[in-house]
N, C-alpha and C positions, 0 to 999 in steps of 0.2 A: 345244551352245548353252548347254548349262545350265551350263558350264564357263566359258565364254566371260563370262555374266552376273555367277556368283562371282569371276571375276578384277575385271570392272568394278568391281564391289559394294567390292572391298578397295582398288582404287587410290583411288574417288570419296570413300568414309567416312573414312579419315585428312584430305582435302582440305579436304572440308567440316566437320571437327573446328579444324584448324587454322585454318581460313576464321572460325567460328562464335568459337572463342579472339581471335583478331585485334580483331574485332568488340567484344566483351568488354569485352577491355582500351582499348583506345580508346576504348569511351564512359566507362569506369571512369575514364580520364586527363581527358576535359575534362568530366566533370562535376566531378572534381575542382579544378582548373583554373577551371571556370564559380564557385565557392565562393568559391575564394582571390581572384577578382577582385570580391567581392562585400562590401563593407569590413562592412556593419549584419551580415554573417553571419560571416564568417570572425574579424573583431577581436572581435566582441561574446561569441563563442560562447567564444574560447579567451582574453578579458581577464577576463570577470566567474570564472571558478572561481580564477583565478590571483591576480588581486584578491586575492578574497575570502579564499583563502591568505596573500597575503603580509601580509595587515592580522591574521586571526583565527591563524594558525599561525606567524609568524618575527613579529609586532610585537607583539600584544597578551600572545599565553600560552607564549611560546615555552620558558619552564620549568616549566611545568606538564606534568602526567601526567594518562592518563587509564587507570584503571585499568594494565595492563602496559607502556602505552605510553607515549611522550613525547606532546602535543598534536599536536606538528607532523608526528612518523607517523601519528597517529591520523588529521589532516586529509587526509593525501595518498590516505587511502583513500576519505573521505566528501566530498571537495570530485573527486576523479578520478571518483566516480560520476555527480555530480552533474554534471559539465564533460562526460559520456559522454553521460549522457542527451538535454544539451540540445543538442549536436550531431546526435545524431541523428533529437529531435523537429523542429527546424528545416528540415534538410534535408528530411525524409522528409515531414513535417504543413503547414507552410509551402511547400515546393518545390511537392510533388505540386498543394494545391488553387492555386497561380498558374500551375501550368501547364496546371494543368484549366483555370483560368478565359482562360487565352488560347488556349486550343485547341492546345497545342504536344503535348496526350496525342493528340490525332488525326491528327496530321503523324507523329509517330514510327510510329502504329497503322498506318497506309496504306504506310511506308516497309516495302525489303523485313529490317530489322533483326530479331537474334531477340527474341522478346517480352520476355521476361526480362531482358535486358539492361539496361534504362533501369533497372530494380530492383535489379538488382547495381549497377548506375554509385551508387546513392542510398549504395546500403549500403558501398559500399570507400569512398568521399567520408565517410561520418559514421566511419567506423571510425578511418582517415586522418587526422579531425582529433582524434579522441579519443586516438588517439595522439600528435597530438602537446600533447596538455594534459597527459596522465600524465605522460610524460617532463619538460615543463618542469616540473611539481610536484616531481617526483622532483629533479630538478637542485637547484633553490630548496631544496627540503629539505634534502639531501646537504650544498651548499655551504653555506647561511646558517640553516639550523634544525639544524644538529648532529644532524639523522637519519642513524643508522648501520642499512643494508640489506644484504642480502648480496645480490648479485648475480642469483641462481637465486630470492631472492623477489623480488626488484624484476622479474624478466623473466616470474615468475606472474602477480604483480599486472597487468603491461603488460597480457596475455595475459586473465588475469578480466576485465576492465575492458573490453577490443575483442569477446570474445564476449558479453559482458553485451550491447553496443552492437544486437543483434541483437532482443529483445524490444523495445524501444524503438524500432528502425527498423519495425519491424510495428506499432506503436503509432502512432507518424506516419501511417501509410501510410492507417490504419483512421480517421485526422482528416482526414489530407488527400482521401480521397475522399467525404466526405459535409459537408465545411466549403465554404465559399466562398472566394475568394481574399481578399477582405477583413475576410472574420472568422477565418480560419485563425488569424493571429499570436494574436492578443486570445484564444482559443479555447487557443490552446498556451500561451501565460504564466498560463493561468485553473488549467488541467491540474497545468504542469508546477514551479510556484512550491511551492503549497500539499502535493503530494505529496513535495516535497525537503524540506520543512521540518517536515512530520511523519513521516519515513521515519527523521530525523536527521542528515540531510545536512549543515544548517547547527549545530545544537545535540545533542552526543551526547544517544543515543536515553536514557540514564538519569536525565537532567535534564529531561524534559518530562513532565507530568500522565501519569497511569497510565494514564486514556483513550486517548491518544494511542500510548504503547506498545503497547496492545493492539492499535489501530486498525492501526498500521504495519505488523504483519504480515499483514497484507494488500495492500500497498502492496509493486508489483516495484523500486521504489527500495532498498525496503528490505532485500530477501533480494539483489540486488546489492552493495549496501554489503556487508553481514554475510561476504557471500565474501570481497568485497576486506578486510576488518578479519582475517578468520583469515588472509590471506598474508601479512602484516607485522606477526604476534605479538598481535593488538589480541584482545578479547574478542566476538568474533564470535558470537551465540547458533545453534544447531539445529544439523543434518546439512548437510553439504554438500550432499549429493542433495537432502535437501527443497528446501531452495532452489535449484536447478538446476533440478529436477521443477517448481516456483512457475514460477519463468521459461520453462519449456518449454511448459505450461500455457498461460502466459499470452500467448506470444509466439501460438499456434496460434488462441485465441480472436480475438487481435486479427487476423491471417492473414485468420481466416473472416470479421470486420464486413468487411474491405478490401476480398474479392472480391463480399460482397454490394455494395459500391459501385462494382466496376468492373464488374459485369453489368447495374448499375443505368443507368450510364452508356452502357456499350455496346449498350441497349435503346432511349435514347433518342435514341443516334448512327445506329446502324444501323436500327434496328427489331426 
């Protein structure tokens, strides 16, 4: 019998792996999918970093340097942060509280899906687009900024940039479960403007008030840049690990607001 149970145990467990993967990736595809059809999110998310490059990095200083870089490498690391982030505030801070506010978190909660799932679909959807803002910066660079990359750092940068996307989708998650649906957006551009712009997102971090440098480090915008600035030669300040450690920190704190909002929630749905 007890033989008979371990053979079941081994054919059922790969089934339901496979089963559980299926699942996965399919809601990872159309919440993808649900983004790209969504113009205020999909054009808004990947026009403004690209914009904002093509006017501040290939028009306005495209012969300028900053410190060991060119401007316009210097941008594709602090405008590809900035393009990461708010893909994935949007999705994750915006998505989650309109679908709290329509009840679609309680349709999915009752269906037999695995829990997890709806929050990976969130996170390959922000990562997905964050890729593809890098790459178009990258390109723009390449082709009309006269940025020369090497290969093995452009495929770093890709790579810093999409695990970066990960403390930011915990950031969202920790808005979207205690915002409303109607004050989410307003709530994220309050958030997610003011911390790019003192992180140095928009204006290298050496040309703002000293205040403000000091302030930044404290800000996960800002040890995100600082990484992406050390894969393409730029003057990135600290250890790699600290800022890894910042981010891993701070991704965990945001983790733990999120699930006080979804027991908060699930107290008030269930009992």
């Amino acid at each position: 019998m007890a033989t008979t149970s371990a053979a079941l145990t081994s054919v059922v467990s790969p089934r339901r792996f496979n089963h559980d993967l299926a699942v996965y990736v399919k809601e990872a595809k159309y919440e993808f999918l649900k983004y790209l059809r969504i113009p205020v999110y999909s054009f808004s998310t990947v026009l403004f970093p690209v914009m904002f490059y093509v006017l501040f990095g290939l028009l306005m200083n495209r012969q300028g340097t900053i410190g060991q870089v060119s401007v316009s490498t210097y941008l594709i690391a602090s405008y590809g942060t900035f393009g990461v982030m708010g893909a994935s505030l949007f999705a994750n801070g915006v998505g989650v509280a309109s679908e709290r506010g329509l009840g679609w978190m309680q349709v999915k909660r009752a269906s037999p899906m695995p829990p997890f799932a709806y929050f990976f679909a969130k996170l390959v959807a922000s990562m997905i687009f964050g890729s593809i803002i890098v790459l178009l910066l990258l390109i723009l660079g390449i082709a009309f900024g006269g940025v020369h990359i090497a290969l093995l750092s452009a495929l770093k940068l890709l790579a810093v940039l999409i695990m970066g996307a990960i403390p930011f989708c915990a950031m969202g998650l920790a808005i979207g479960y205690f915002a409303g649906p109607n004050s989410a957006p307003a709530l994220v551009n309050i958030i997610y403007l003011p911390i790019s712009f003192a992180s140095g997102l928009w204006i290298p971090l050496a040309f703002l008030p000293k205040f403000l440098q000091k302030f930044a480090t404290v800000l996960p915008p800002y040890h995100l840049a600082q990484l992406a600035l050390q894969t393409v030669g730029g003057f990135g300040h600290g250890l790699n690990s600290t800022h890894w450690e910042f981010l891993a920190g701070f991704t965990l704190l945001c983790l733990g607001i999120a699930r006080l909002g979804f027991h908060r929630d699930e107290g008030k749905t269930y009992g």
